[in-house]
C-alpha positions as CSV (number, residue, x, y, z in Angstrom):
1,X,241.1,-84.7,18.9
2,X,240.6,-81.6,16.9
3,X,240.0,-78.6,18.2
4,X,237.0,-76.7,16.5
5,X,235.7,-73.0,15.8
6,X,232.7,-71.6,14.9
7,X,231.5,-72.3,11.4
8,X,233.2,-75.7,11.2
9,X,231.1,-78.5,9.4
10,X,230.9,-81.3,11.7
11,X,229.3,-84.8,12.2
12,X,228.2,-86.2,15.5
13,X,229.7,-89.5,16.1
14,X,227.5,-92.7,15.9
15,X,228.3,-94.8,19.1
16,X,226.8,-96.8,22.1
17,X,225.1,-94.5,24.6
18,X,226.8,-95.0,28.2
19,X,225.2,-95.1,31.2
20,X,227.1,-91.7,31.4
21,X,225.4,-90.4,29.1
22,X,222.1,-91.2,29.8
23,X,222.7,-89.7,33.7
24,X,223.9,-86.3,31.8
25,X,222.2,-85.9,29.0
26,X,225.1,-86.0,27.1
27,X,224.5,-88.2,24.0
28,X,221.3,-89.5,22.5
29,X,222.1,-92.1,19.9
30,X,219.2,-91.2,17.1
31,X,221.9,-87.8,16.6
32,X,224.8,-89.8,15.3
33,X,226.0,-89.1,11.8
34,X,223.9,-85.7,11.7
35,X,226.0,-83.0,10.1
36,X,225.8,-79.3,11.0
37,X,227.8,-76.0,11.5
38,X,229.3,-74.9,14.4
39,X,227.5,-72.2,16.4
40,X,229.1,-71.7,19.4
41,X,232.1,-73.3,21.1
42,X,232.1,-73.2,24.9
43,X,234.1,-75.4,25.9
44,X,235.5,-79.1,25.5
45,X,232.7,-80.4,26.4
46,X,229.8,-78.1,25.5
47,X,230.0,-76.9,21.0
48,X,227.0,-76.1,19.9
49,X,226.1,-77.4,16.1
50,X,223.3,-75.9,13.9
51,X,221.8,-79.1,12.6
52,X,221.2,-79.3,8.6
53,X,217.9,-80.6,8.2
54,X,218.7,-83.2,5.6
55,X,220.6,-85.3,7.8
56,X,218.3,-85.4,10.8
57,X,217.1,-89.2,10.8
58,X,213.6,-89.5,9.1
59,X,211.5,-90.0,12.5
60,X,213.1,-86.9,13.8
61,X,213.0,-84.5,10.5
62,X,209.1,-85.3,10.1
63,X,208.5,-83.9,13.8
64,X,210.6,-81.1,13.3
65,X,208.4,-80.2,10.7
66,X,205.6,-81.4,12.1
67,X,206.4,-78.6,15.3
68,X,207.4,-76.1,12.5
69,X,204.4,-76.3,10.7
70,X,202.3,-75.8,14.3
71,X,204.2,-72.7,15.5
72,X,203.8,-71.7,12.1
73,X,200.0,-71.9,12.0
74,X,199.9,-71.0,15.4
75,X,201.6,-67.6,15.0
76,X,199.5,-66.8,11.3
77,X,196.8,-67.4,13.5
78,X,197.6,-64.8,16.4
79,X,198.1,-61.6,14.0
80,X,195.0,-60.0,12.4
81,X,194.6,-60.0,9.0
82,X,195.4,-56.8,8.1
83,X,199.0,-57.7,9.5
84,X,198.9,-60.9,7.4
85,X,197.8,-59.4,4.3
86,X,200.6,-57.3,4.7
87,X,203.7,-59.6,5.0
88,X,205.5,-60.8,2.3
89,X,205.8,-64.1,0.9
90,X,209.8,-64.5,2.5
91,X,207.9,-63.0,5.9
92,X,205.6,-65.7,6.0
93,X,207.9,-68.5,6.0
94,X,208.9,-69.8,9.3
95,X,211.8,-72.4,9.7
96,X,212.8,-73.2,12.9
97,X,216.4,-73.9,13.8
98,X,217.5,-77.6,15.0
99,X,220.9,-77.1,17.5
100,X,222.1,-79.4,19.8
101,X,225.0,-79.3,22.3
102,X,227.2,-81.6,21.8
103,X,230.9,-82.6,23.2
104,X,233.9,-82.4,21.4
105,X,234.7,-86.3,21.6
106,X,231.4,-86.5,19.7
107,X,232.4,-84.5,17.3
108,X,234.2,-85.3,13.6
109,X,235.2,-82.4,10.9
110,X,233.6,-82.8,7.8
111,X,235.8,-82.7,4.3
112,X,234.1,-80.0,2.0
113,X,232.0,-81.4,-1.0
114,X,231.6,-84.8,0.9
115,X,227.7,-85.7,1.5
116,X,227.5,-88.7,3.1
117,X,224.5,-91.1,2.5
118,X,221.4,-90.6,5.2
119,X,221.9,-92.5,8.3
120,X,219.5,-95.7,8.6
121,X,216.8,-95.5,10.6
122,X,217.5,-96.9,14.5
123,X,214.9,-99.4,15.1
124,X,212.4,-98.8,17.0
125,X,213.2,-100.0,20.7
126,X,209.8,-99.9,22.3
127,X,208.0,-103.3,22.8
128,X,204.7,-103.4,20.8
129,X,201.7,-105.2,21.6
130,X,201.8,-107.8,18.8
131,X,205.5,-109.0,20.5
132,X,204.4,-109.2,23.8
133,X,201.4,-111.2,22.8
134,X,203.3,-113.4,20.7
135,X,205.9,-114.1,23.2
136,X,203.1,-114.8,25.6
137,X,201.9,-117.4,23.1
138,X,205.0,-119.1,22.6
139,X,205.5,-119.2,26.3
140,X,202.5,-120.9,26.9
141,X,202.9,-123.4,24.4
142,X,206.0,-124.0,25.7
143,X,204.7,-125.0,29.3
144,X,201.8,-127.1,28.0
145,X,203.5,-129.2,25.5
């Protein structure tokens, strides 16, 4: 395993989530094969990594920027005008960082100049309405004929 520092590019390994895992917090399965730099190394088994945007899985990146653009309006919204007439165009963009904590066994070192192509979309593992109902249906024929 390699060791890492601070400013590393990384990539969080894309694995099963234990039981482990789910107990501590530890690793969430929608964040493997995000890239980032790293922040902050703590120990073993806490590195923080500054997520790059562009590799966050399309569910997550459109709520990122959904919250981004709230705070955003949010904060416009709580100085006067004056205040807001006043900043300048680079004062009045707000882009919120994306970091996670992640261990180092989750961790891989990126080669420079490699991009690798956006990680497909995890399906969605909620049970929807239209399953259960036609489960239900299936069922039921199943019983009567």
């Amino acid at each position: 395993m390699p060791t890492f520092k601070q400013g590393d590019r990384v990539r969080v390994i894309a694995r099963p989530q234990s039981a482990n895992d789910i107990k501590e917090n530890a690793y969430f399965p929608h964040m493997g094969g995000v890239e980032g730099t790293v922040v902050k190394v703590y120990s073993p088994e806490e590195i923080t990594v500054s997520v790059d945007r562009e590799t966050l899985p399309e569910q997550n990146a459109a709520r990122h920027t959904e919250i981004e653009k709230r705070l955003q309006e949010r904060w416009m919204d709580s100085i006067s005008q004056e205040a807001r007439a006043n900043l300048s165009d680079a004062e009045k963009q707000f882009k919120l960082n994306y970091s996670v904590i992640v261990p180092a066994n989750d961790l891989e070192l990126v080669k420079p100049g490699k991009r690798p192509a956006k990680p497909a979309a995890e399906p969605d593992p909620r049970v929807h309405t239209q399953d259960l109902d036609r489960t239900e249906e299936e069922f039921l024929k199943s019983r009567v004929g």
